[in-house]
C-alpha positions as semicolon CSV with decimal commas, in nm:
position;residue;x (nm);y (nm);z (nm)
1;X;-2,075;0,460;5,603
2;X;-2,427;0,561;5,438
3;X;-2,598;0,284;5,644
4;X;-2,441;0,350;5,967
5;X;-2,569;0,741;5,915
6;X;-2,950;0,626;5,844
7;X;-2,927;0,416;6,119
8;X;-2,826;0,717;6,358
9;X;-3,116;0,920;6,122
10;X;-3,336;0,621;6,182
11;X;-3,291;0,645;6,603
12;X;-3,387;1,042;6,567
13;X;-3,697;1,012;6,455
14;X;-3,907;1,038;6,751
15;X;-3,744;1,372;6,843
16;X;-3,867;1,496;6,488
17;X;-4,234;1,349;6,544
18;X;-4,313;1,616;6,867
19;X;-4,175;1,887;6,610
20;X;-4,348;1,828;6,212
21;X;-4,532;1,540;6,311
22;X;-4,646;1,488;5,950
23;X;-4,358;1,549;5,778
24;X;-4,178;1,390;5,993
25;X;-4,377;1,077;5,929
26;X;-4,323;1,130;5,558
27;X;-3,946;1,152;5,639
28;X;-3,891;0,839;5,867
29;X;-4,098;0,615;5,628
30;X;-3,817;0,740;5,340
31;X;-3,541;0,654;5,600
32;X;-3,697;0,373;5,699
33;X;-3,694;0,216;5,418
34;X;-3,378;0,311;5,303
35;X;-3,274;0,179;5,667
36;X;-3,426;-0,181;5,572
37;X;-3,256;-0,177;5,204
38;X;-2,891;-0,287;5,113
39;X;-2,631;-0,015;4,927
40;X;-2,687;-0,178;4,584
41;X;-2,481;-0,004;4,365
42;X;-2,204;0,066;4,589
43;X;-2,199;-0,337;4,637
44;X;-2,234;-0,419;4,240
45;X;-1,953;-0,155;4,210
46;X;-1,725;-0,279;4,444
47;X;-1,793;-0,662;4,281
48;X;-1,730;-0,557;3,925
49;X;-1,386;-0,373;4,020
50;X;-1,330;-0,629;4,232
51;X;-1,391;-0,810;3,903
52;X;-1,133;-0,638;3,695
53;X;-0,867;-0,625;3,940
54;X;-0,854;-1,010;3,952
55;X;-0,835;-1,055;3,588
56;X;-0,576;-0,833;3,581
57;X;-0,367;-0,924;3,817
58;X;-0,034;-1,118;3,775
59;X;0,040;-1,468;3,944
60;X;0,070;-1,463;4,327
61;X;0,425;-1,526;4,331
62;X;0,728;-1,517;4,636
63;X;0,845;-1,171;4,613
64;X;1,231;-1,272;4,536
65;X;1,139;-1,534;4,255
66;X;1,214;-1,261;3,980
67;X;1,521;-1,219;4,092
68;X;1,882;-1,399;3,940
69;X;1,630;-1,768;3,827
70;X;1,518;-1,929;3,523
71;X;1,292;-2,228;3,496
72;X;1,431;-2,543;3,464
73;X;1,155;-2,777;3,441
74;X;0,739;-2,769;3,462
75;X;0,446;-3,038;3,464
76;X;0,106;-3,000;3,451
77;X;-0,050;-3,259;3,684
78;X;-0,441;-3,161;3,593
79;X;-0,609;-2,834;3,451
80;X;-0,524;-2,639;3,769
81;X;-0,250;-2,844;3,938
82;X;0,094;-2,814;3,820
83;X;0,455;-2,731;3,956
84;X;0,774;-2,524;3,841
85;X;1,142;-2,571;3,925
86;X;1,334;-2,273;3,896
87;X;1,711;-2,223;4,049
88;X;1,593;-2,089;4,364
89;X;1,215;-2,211;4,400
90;X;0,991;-2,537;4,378
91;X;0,673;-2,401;4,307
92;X;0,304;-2,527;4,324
93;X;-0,007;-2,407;4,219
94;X;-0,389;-2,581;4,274
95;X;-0,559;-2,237;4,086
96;X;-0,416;-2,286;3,695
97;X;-0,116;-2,036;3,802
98;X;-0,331;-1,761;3,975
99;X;-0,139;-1,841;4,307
100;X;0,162;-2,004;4,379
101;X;0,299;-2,153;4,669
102;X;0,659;-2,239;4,766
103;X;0,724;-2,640;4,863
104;X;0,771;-2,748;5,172
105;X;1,119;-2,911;5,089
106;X;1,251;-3,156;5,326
107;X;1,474;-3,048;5,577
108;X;1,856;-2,947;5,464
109;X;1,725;-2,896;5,081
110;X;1,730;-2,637;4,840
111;X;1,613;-2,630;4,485
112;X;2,032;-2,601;4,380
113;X;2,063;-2,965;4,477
114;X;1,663;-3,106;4,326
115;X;1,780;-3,288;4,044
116;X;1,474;-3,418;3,921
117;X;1,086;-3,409;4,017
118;X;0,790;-3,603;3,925
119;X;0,428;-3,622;4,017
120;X;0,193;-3,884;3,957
121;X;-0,104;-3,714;4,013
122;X;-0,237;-3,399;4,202
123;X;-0,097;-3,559;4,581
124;X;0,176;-3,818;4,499
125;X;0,516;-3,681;4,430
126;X;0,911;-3,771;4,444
127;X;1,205;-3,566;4,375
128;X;1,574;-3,670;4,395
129;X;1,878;-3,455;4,551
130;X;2,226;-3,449;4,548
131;X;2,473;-3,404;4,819
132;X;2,825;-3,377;4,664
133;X;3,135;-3,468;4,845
134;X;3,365;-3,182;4,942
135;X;3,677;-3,390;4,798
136;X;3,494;-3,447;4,468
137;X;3,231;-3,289;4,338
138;X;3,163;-3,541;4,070
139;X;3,044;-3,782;4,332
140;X;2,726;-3,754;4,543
141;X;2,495;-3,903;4,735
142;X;2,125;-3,943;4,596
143;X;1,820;-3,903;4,830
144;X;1,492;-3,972;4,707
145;X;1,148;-3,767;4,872
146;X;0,836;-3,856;4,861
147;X;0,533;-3,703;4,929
148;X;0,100;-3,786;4,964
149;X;-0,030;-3,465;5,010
150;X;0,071;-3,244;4,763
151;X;0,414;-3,174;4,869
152;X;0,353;-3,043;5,177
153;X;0,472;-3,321;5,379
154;X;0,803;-3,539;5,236
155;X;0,970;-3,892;5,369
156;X;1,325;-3,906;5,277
157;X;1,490;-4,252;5,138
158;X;1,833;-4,301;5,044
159;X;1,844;-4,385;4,661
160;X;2,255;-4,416;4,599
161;X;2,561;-4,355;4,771
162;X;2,854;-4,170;4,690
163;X;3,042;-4,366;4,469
164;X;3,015;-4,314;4,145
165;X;3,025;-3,942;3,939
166;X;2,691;-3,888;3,800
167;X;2,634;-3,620;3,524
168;X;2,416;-3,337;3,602
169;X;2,489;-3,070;3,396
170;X;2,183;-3,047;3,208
171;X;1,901;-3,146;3,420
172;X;1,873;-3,467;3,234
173;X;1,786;-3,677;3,562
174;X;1,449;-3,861;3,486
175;X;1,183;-4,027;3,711
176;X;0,866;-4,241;3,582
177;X;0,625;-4,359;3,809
178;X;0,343;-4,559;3,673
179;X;0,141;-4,638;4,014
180;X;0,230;-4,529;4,349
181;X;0,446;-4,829;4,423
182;X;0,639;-4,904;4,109
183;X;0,898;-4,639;4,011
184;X;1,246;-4,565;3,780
185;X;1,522;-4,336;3,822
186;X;1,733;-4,328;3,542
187;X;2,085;-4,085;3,647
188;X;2,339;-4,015;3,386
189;X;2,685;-4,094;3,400
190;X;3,038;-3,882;3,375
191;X;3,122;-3,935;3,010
192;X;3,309;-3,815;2,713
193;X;3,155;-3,619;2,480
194;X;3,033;-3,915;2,234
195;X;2,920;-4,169;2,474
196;X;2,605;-4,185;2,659
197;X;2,630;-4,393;2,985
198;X;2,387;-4,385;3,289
199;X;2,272;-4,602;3,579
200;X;1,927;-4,713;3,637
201;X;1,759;-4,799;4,000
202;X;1,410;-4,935;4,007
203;X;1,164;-4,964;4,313
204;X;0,858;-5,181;4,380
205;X;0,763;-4,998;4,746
206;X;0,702;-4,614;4,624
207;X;1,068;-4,560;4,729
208;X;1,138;-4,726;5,004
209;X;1,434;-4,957;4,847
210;X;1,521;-4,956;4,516
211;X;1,750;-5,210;4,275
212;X;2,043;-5,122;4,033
213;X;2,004;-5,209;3,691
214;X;2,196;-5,160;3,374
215;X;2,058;-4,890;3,090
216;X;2,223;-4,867;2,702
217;X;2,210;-4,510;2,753
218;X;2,178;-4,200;3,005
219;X;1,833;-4,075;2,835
220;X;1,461;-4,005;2,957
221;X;1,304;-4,282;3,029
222;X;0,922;-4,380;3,045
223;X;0,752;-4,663;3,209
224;X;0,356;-4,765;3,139
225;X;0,310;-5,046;3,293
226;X;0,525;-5,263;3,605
227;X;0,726;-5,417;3,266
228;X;0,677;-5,188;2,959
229;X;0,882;-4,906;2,929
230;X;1,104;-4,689;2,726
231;X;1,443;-4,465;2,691
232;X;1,458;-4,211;2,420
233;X;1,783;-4,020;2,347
234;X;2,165;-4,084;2,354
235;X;2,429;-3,828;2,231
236;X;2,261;-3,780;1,853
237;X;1,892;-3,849;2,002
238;X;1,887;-4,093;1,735
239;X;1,825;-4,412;1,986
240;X;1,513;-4,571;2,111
241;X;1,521;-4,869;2,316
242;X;1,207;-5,031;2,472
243;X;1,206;-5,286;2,794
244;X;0,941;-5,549;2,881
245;X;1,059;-5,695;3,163
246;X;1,062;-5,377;3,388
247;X;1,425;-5,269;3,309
248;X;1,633;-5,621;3,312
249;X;1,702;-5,599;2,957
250;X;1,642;-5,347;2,707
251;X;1,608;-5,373;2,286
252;X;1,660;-5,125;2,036
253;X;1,395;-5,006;1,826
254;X;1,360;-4,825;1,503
255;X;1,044;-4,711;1,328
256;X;1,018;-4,663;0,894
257;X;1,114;-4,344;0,772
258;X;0,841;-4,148;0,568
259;X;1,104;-4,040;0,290
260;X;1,434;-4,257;0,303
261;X;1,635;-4,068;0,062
262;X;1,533;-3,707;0,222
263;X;1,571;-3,756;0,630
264;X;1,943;-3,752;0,737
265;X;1,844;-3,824;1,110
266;X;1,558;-3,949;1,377
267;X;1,565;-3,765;1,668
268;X;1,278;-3,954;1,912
269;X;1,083;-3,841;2,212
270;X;0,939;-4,086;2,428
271;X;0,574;-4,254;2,382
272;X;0,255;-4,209;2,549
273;X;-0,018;-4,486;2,599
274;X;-0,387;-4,454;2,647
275;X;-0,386;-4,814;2,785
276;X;-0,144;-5,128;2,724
277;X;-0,132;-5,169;2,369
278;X;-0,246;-4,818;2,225
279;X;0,057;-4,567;2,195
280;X;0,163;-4,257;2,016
281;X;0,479;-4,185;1,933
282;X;0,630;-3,827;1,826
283;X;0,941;-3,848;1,585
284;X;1,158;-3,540;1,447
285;X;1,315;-3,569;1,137
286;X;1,621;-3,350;1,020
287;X;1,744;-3,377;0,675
288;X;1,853;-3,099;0,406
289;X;1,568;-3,186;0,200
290;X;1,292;-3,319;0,442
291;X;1,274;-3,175;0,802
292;X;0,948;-3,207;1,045
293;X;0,798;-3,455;1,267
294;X;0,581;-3,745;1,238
295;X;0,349;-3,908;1,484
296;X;0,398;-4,317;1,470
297;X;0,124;-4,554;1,627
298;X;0,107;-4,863;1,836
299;X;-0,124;-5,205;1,874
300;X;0,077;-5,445;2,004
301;X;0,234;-5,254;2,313
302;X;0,512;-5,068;2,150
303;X;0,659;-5,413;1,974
304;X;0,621;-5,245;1,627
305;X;0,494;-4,870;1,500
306;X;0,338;-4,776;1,206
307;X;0,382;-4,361;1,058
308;X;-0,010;-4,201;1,081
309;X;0,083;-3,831;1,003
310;X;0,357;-3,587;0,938
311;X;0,377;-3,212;1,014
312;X;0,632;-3,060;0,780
313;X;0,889;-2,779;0,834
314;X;0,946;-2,496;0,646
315;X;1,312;-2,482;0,758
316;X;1,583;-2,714;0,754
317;X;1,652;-2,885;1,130
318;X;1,985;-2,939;1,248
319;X;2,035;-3,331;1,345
320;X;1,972;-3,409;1,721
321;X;1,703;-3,047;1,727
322;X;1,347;-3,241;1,917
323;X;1,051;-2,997;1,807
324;X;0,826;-2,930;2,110
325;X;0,517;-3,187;2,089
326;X;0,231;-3,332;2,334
327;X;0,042;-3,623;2,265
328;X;-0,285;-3,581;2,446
329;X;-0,441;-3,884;2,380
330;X;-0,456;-4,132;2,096
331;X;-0,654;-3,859;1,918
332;X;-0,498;-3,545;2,028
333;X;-0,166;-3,421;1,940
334;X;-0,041;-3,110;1,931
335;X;0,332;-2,969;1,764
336;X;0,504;-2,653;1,763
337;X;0,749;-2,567;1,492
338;X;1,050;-2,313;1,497
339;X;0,915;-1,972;1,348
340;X;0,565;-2,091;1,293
341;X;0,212;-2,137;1,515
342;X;0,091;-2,414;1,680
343;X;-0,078;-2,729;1,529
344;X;-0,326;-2,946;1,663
345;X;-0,505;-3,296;1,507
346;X;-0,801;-3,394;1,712
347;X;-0,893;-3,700;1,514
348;X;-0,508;-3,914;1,442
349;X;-0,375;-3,652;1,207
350;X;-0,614;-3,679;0,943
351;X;-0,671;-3,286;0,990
352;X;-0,495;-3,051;1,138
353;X;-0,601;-2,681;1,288
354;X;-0,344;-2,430;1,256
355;X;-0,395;-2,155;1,515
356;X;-0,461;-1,751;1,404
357;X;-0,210;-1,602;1,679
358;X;0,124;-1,625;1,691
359;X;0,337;-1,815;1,976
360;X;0,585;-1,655;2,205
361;X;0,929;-1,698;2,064
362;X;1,195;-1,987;2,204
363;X;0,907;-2,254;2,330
364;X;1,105;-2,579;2,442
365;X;0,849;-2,772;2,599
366;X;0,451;-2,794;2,559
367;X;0,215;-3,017;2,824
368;X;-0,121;-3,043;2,760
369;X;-0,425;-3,194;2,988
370;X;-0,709;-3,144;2,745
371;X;-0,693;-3,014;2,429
372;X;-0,751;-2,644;2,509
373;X;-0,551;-2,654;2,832
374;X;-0,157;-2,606;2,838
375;X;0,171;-2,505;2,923
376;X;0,438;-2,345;2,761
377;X;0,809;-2,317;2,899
378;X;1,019;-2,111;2,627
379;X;1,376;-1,944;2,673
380;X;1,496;-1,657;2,495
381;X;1,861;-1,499;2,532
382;X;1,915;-1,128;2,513
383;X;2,214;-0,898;2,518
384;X;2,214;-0,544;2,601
385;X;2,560;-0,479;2,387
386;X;2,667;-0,728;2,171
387;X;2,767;-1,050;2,338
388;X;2,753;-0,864;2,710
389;X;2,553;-0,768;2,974
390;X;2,380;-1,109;2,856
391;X;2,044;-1,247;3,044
392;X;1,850;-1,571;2,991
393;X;1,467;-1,513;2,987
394;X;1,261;-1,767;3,092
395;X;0,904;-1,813;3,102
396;X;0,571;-2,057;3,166
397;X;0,290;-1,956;2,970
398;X;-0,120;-2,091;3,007
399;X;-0,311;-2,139;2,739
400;X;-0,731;-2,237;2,780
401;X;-0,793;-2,164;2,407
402;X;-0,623;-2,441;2,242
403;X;-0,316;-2,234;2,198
404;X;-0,520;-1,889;2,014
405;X;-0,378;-1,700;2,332
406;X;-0,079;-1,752;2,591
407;X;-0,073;-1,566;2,933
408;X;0,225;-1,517;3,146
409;X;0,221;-1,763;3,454
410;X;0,603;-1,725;3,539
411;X;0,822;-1,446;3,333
412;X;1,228;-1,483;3,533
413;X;1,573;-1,396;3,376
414;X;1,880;-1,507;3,492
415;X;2,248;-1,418;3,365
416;X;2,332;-1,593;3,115
């Protein structure tokens, strides 16, 4: 507005030159230069609020994702790529959370029937869905997507038909992809309450067709090479069984146990691998007198472990409880323990760096790309009288500080 009215000053000034031709000399040379000069301050103003209001604003999100969802599972595909599945939305973000942008499902799919998601890197991505039968809801069909551009395009296979009850009351459906052709599915099984049964399909064509194979239990599984993989789990979370022919046949494994006489139970995770003999290997211990986790290493490709490190709780675990860990890299690990801060080792747990702040309450899950970049998903129940009017809070937290600071990238409740 203040340069569009020294422009109009600026086309008056012969008029004031027959009047004061002197001072009106003085005068255009002042508007004329103020003519030929940008607004400055206003602009620098403008930037710096600009500024603030970014930084201060909350995550770009679909205006109904507050409403009636929780999350039910995250990854963090690089340091600003990542997804969230909550009960009513598959979200994406390319910005480290500042934005987030709905899927483009494939057609006749909502998030209610996603039963499990996985991305390989920041383009390559499949999720499985379930179609139940009207006559049974036990049984379903399984469809598995697949997408090479970010999830904005998908090409539906079929993955299993409808004859057989699978188990999905948990979200405990689990996909491992370690290139873009060679993939696992591993879907749990309708069972009693102490048996663990699943069915695992395998594919060698991204999808396209896969094989059924046999699995000792229904349990994450994680592949790192076309034959090496690994299920971690059961009822208890007390078994560990490794594969080195691609899922034909699987072994049980065990690892030693830092203090025999003072662990009651092993509940393991699943390992990670820098390459195909170097692995890490994050194992909770529960016991009256000993509780905590220790991080066991591999040389030989996951054929025998050795204990580098323990992180030791304060508290006593009850059996089958997995603390909330992330191996980064061979080097890197980081832990979380109930009521206490986060703990990082940057060189194989021969030190460990405790951090000054405290963590949100009721973290479940930690994913880490570097060792200052991560995400948190935690869950906290609330009641607004006792045991009614009962909500579910969920959340997915950022962290670029190594875990000094966490900032809200998803906050959702959902009854409970």
């Amino acid at each position: 507005m203040m340069i569009t009215k020294l422009i109009s000053h600026c086309r008056t000034v012969d008029t004031a030159l027959s009047m004061r031709w002197v001072t009106a000399i003085i005068l255009a040379a002042l508007v004329l230069s103020a003519c030929g000069q940008p607004d400055t301050s206003g602009s620098l103003s403008s930037a710096n609020n600009a500024s603030q209001g970014a930084s201060a604003q909350q995550p770009a999100v679909p205006p109904d994702v507050q409403f009636g969802s929780s999350v039910r599972a995250m990854q963090l595909i690089s340091a600003t790529n990542g997804w969230v599945l909550t009960d009513k939305h598959f979200l994406l973000t390319a910005d480290a959370g500042q934005h987030w942008q709905d899927s483009k499902l494939p057609k006749n799919v909502s998030t209610s029937v996603i039963e499990g998601v996985f991305f390989l890197d920041t383009l390559q991505g499949w999720l499985v869905t379930s179609q139940r039968q009207t006559n049974n809801i036990n049984q379903v069909s399984l469809t598995i997507s697949h997408t090479i551009d970010g999830g904005q395009t998908w090409t539906d296979n079929p993955l299993a038909p409808s004859n057989t009850e699978y188990d999905f009351s948990s979200d405990n459906l689990s996909i491992s992809f370690v290139d873009s052709q060679h993939g696992w599915v591993m879907v749990p099984l309708m069972s009693s309450s102490n048996l663990s049964r699943s069915v695992l399909f395998q594919t060698a064509d991204s999808g396209v067709s896969w094989n059924k194979l046999s699995a000792p239990i229904g349990a994450p599984i994680r592949f790192t090479t076309p034959s090496d993989g690994w299920i971690a789990g059961g009822v208890a979370g007390d078994k560990f069984y490794t594969t080195h022919d691609g899922g034909q046949t699987w072994e049980p494994q065990s690892v030693p146990l830092p203090t025999a006489d003072n662990v009651d139970q092993l509940t393991y995770d699943l390992p990670t691998f820098q390459n195909n003999q170097d692995g890490v290997l994050p194992v909770t211990f529960a016991g009256s007198k000993h509780s905590g986790i220790g991080f066991y290493m591999t040389h030989d490709g996951g054929y025998s472990w050795s204990l580098a490190t323990t992180v030791a709780n304060s508290t006593e675990l009850d059996p089958g409880v997995k603390l909330p860990a992330k191996v980064i890299d061979s080097n890197q690990w980081v832990v979380t323990l109930p009521k206490d801060k986060l703990h990082m080792t940057k060189d194989g747990g021969k030190r460990w760096k405790t951090t000054q702040s405290n963590l949100p309450i009721g973290i479940i899950e930690l994913d880490f790309v570097t060792s200052s970049i991560g995400w948190a998903r935690t869950t906290v129940g609330t009641c607004a009288q006792f045991k009614a009017q009962c909500t579910n809070q969920t959340a997915v937290l950022i962290t670029t500080d190594g875990g000094e600071t966490w900032t809200p990238l998803l906050s959702l409740n959902a009854p409970a």
